[in-house]
KEDO-505049 format. One record per residue (C-alpha): x, y negated, z negated; residue in three letters. Coordinates in Angstrom, 1 decimal. Each point is the difference from the previous one (the first is absolute). Layout:
<rs>
- c1, c2, c3, res
- X, Y, Z, Ala
...
</rs>
This chain:
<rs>
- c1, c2, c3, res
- -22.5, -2.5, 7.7, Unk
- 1.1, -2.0, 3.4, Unk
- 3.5, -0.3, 1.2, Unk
- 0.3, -3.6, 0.7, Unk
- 3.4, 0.1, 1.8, Unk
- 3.1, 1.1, -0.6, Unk
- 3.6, 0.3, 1.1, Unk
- 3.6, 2.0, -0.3, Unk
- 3.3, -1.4, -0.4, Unk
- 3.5, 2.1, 0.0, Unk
- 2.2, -2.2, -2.3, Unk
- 3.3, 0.4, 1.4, Unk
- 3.1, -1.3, -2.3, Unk
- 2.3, 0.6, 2.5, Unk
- -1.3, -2.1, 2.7, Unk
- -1.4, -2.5, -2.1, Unk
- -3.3, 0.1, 0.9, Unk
- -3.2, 1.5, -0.5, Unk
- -1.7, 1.8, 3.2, Unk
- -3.3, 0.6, 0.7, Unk
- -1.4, 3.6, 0.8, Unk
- -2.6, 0.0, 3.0, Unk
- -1.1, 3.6, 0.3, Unk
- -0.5, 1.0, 3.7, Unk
- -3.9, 0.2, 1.0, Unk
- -1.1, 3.4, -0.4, Unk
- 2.5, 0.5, -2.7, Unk
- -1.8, 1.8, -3.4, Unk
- 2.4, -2.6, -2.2, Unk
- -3.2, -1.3, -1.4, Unk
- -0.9, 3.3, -1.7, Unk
- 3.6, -0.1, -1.7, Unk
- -1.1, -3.0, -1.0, Unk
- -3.5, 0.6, -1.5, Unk
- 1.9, 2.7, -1.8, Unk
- 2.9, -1.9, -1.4, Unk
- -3.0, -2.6, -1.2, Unk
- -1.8, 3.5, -1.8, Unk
- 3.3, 1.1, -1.7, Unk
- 0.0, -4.0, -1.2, Unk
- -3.7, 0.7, -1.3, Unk
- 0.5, 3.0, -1.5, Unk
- 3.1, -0.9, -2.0, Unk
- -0.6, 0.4, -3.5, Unk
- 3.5, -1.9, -1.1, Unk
- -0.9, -3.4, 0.2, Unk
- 1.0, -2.7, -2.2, Unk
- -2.8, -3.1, -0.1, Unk
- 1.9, -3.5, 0.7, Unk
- -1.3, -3.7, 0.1, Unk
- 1.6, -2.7, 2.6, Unk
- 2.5, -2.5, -1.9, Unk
- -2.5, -2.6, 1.6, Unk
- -1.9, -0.6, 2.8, Unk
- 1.7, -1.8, 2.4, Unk
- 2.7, 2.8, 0.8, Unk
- 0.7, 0.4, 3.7, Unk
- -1.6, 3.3, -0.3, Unk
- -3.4, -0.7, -1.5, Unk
- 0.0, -3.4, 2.4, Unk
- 0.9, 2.4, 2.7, Unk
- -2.6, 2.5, -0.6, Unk
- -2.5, -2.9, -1.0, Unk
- 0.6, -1.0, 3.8, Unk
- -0.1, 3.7, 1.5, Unk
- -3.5, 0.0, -1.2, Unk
- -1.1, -3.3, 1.1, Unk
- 1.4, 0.8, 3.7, Unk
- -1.2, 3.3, -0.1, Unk
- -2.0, -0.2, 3.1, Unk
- 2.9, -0.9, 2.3, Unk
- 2.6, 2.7, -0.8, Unk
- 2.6, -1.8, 2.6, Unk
- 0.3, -2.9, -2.7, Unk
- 0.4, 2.4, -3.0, Unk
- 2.9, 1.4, 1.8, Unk
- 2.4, -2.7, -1.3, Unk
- -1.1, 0.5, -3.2, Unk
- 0.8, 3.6, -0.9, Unk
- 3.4, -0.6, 1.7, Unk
- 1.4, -2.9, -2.1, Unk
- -1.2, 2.6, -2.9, Unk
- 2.2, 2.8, 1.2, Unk
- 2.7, -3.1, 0.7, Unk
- -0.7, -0.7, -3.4, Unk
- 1.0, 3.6, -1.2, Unk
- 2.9, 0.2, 2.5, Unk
- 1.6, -2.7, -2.0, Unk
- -1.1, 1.4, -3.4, Unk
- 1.7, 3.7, 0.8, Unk
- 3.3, -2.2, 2.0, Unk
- 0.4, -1.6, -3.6, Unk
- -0.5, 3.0, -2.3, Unk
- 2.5, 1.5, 2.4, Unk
- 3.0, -2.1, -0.3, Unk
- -0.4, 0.7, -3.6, Unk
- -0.5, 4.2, -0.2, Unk
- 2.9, -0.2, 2.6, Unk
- 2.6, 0.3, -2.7, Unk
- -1.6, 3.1, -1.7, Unk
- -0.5, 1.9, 3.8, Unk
- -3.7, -0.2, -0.5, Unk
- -2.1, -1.0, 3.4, Unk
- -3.2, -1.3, -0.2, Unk
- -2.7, 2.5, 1.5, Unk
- -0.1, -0.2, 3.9, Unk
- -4.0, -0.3, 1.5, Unk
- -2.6, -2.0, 1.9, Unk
- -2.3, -1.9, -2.1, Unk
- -4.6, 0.7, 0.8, Unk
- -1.9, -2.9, -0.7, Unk
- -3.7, 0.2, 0.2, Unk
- -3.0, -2.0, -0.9, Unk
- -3.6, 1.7, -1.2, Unk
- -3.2, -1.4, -0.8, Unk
- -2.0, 1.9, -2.5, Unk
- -3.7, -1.0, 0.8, Unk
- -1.7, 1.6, -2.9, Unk
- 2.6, -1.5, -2.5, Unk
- 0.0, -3.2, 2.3, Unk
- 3.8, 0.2, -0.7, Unk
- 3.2, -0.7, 2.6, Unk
- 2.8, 2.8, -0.5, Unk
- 3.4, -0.7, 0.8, Unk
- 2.2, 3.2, 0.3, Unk
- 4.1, 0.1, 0.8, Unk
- 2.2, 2.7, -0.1, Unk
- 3.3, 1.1, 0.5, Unk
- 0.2, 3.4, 1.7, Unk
- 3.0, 1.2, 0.4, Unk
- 2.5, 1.2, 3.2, Unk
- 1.7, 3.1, 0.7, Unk
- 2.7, 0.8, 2.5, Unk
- -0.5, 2.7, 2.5, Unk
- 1.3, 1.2, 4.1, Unk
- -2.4, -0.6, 2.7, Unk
- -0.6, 3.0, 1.5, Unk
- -0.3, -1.7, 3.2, Unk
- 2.9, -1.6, 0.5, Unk
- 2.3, 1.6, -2.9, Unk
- 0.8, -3.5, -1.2, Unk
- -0.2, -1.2, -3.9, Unk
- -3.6, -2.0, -1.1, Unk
- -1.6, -1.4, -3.3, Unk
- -3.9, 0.4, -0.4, Unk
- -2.8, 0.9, -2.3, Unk
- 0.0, 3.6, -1.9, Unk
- -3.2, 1.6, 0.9, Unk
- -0.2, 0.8, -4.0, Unk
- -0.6, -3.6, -0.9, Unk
- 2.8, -1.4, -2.9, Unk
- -1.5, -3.0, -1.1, Unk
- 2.8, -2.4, -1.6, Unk
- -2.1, -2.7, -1.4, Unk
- -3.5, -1.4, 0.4, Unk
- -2.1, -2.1, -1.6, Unk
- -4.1, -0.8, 0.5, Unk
- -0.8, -3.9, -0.6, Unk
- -3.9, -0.5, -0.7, Unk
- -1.6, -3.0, 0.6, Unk
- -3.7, -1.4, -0.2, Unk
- -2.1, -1.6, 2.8, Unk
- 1.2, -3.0, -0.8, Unk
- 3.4, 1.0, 0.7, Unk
- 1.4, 0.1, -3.7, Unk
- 2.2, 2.4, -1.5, Unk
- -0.9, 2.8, -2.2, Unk
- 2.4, 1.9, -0.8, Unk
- 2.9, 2.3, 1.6, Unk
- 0.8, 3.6, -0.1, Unk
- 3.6, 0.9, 0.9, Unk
- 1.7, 3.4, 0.2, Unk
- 3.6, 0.4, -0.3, Unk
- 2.2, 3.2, 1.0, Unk
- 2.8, -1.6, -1.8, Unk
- 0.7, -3.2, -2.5, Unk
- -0.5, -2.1, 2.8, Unk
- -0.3, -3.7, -2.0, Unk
- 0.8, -2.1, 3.3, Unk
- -3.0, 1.6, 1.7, Unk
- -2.4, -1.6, -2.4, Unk
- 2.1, -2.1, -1.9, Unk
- 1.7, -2.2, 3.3, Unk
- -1.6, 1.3, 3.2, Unk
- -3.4, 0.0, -1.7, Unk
- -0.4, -1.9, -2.7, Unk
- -1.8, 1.9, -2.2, Unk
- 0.1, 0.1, -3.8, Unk
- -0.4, 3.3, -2.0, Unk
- -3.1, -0.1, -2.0, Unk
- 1.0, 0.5, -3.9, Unk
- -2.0, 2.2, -2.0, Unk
- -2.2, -2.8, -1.6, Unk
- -0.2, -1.1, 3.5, Unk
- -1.1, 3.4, 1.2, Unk
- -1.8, 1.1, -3.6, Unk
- -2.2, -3.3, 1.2, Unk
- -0.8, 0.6, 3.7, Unk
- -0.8, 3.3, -1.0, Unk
- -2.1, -0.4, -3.1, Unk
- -1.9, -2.9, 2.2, Unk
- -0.7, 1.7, 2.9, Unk
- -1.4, 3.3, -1.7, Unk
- -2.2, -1.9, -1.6, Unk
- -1.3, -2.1, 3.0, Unk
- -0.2, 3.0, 2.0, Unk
- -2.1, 1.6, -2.7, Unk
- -2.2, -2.5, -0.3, Unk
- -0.5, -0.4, 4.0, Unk
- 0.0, 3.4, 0.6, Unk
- -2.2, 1.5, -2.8, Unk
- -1.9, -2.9, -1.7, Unk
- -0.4, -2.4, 2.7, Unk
- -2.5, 2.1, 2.0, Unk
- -2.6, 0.8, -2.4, Unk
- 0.4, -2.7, -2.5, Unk
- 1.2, -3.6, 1.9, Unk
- -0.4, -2.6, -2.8, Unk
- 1.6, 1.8, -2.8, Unk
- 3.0, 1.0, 2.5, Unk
- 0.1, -3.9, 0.4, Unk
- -0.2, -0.6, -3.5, Unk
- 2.8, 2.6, -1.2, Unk
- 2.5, -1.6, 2.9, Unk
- -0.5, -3.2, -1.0, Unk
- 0.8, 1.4, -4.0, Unk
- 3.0, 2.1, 1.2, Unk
- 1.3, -3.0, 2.2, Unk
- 0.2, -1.7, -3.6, Unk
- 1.2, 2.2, -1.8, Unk
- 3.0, 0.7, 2.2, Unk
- 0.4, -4.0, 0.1, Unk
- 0.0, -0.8, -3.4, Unk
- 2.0, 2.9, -1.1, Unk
- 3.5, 0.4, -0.3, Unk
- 0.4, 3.5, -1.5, Unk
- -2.2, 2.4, 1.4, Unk
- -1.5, 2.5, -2.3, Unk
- -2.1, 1.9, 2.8, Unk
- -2.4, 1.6, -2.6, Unk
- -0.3, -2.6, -2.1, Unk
- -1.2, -2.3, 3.0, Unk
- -2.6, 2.6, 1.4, Unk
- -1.7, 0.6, -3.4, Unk
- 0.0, -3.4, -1.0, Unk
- -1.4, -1.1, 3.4, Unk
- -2.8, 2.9, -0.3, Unk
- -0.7, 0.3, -3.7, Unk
- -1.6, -3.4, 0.4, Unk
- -1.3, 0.1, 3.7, Unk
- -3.4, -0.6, 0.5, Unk
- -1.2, 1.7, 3.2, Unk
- -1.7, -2.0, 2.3, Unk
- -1.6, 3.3, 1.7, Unk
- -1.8, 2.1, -2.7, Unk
- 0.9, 3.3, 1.5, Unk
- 3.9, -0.7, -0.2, Unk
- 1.7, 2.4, -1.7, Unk
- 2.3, -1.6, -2.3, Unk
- 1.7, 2.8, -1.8, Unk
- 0.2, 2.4, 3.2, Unk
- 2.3, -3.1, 2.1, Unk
- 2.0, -0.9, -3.0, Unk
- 1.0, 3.7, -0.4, Unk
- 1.3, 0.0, 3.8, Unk
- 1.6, -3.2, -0.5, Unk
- 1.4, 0.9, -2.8, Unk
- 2.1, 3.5, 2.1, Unk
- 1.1, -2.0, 3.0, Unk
- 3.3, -1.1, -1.5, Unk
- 0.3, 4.0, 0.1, Unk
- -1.6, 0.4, 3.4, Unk
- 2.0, -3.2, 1.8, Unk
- 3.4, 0.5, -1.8, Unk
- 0.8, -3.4, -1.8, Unk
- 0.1, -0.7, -3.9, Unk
- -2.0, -1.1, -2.3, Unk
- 1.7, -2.8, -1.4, Unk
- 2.2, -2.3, 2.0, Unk
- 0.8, -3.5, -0.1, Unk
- -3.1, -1.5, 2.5, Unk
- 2.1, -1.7, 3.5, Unk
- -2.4, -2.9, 0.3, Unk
- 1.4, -0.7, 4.3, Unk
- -1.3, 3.7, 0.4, Unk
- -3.2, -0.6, -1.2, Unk
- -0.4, -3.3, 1.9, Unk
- 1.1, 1.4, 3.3, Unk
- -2.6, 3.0, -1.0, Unk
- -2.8, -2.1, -1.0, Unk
- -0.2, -2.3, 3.4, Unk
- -3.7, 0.4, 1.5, Unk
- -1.7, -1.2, 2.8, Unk
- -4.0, -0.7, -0.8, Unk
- -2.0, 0.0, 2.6, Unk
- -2.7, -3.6, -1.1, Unk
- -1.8, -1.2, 2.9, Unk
- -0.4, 0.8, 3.4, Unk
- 3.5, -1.0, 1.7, Unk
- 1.5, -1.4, -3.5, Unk
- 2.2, 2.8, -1.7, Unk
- 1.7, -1.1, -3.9, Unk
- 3.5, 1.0, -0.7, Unk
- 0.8, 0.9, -3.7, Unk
- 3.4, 0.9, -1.2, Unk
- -0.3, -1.6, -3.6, Unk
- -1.5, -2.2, -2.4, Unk
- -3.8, 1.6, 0.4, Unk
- -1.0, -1.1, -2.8, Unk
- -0.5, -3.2, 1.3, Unk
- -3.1, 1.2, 2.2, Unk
- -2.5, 0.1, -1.3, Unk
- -3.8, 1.5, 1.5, Unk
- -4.0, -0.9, -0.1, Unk
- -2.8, -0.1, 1.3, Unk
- -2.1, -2.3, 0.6, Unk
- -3.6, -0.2, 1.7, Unk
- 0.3, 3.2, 1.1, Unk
- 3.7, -0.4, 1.9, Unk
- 3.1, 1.0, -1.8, Unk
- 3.3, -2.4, -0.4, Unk
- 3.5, 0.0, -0.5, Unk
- 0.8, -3.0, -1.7, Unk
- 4.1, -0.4, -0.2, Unk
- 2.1, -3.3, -0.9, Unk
- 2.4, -1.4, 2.7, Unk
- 3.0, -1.5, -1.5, Unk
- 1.5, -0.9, 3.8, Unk
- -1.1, -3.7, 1.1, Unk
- 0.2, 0.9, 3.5, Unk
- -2.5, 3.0, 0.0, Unk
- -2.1, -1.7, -2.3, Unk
- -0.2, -3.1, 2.3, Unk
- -0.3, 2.0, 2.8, Unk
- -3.7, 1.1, -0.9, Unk
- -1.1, -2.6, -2.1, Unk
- 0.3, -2.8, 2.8, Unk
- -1.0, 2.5, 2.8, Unk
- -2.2, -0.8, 3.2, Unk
</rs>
């Protein structure tokens, strides 16, 4: 994992503005940070959270972060209009908890930006750690800083792909926070057919990549492409009724596969992954789940997010084909009346 770039911002309510922290060279504030990014990691109490679209000004910002990565002077103005952004949010939820005596929590906001090379995945973490008043020794006079035993507010983790799409969010909450995901991030909760769906999906992808895909390729191919349509064409999910009617009748394309072993361990991992075994199916999980790239021909790469059914493969004089139907005129024309 490779930290991209990052930045700290005290959000100051007072002042009205948000500040940015530069730690003195020499100073060890990056190892506070690197363990303020573990206690993140190692949270447990996480709630999983899709953006309400994504053209927010944090997923545009982030999208951005990443595509300026490589000049972190540029990416500077972008993690401060975010901790603008939540300045505003906390001024707002302020002038309304004023009339109960309630203050929202005082702290600096971490942004940071990771690459995941095996995943090929961009991680997006910020956090609110929180402040603590205390006398210099040097000095005798009144400061704010960080507690050196981290209290992490609120955080959340977005994922995105290499082609800078989102794929989910993780958010922790020390308190009913709603403005923190609700206003400053613009998150929505995932519901439990929502989250019975990402789950139930990804087990099942990550079984067949991770156990089936090594030793028996085509019929990993074969059982993704009969999942995929059995999640699509499915409202109700009755998990055990779809993997014993999609193995009763399967037809291994490998001799060796062993049918009855993988059904058995397909069959537990609603056990194993935590998520239920009938739900109503969330067909925008599936589609944001199902998006593949396909590597074709040397420098040409095929994006697939739906409809696959249309594509259709052969072979032909020894060469194999994809042969797909283009219902846009201008990509059509575009190769048919090419040099």
């Amino acid at each position: 994992m490779k930290m991209m770039s990052s930045s700290i911002y005290t959000i100051d309510r007072k002042k009205g503005i948000a500040i940015e922290n530069i730690p003195d060279e020499g100073s060890n504030f990056l190892d506070y940070f690197n363990e303020v990014l573990v206690k993140i990691s190692n949270d447990k109490v996480k709630k999983k959270f899709l953006p309400k679209s994504t053209h927010t000004q944090v997923v545009t910002s982030v999208v951005n972060i990443i595509e300026l990565n490589e000049n972190s002077e540029d990416n500077n103005h972008l993690f401060k209009e975010l901790a603008e952004r939540l300045l505003e949010k906390e001024s707002d939820v302020q002038e309304i908890i004023n009339k109960m005596n309630k203050e929202v929590q005082v702290g600096s906001l971490m942004q940071s930006l990771f690459y995941n090379e095996e995943l090929r995945q961009y991680m997006y973490v910020i956090a609110k750690v929180g402040h603590i008043d205390f006398i210099n020794q040097r000095g005798l006079y009144s400061a704010t800083g960080f507690p050196k035993n981290i209290k992490l507010y609120k955080s959340c983790i977005f994922h995105f792909d290499e082609q800078k799409e989102v794929i989910g969010a993780e958010v922790h909450l020390d308190t009913s926070s709603k403005y923190w995901y609700d206003e400053f991030l613009e998150l929505r909760e995932l519901t439990t057919d929502e989250s019975n769906t990402e789950k139930a999906f990804s087990a099942i992808d990550g079984f067949l990549n991770r156990v089936i895909k090594r030793k028996y390729p085509k019929d990993r191919a074969s059982l993704r492409n009969s999942f995929i349509h059995h999640f699509r064409q499915t409202t109700m999910m009755n998990y055990d009724e779809m993997i014993d009617n999609i193995f009763d009748g399967y037809n291994p394309i490998d001799s060796d596969f062993p049918i009855e072993e993988y059904q058995k361990k397909l069959l537990e991992l609603p056990t194993t992954k935590k998520f239920e075994r009938n739900f109503q199916v969330i067909q925008d999980i599936i589609k944001s789940r199902i998006r593949t790239n396909y590597n074709v021909f040397s420098g040409i790469t095929m994006k697939v997010s739906d409809n696959r059914e249309v594509i259709n493969a052969f072979e032909e004089g020894g060469k194999r084909y994809l042969k797909i139907e283009v219902t846009d005129d201008t990509t059509f024309n575009e190769f048919r009346y090419k040099e």
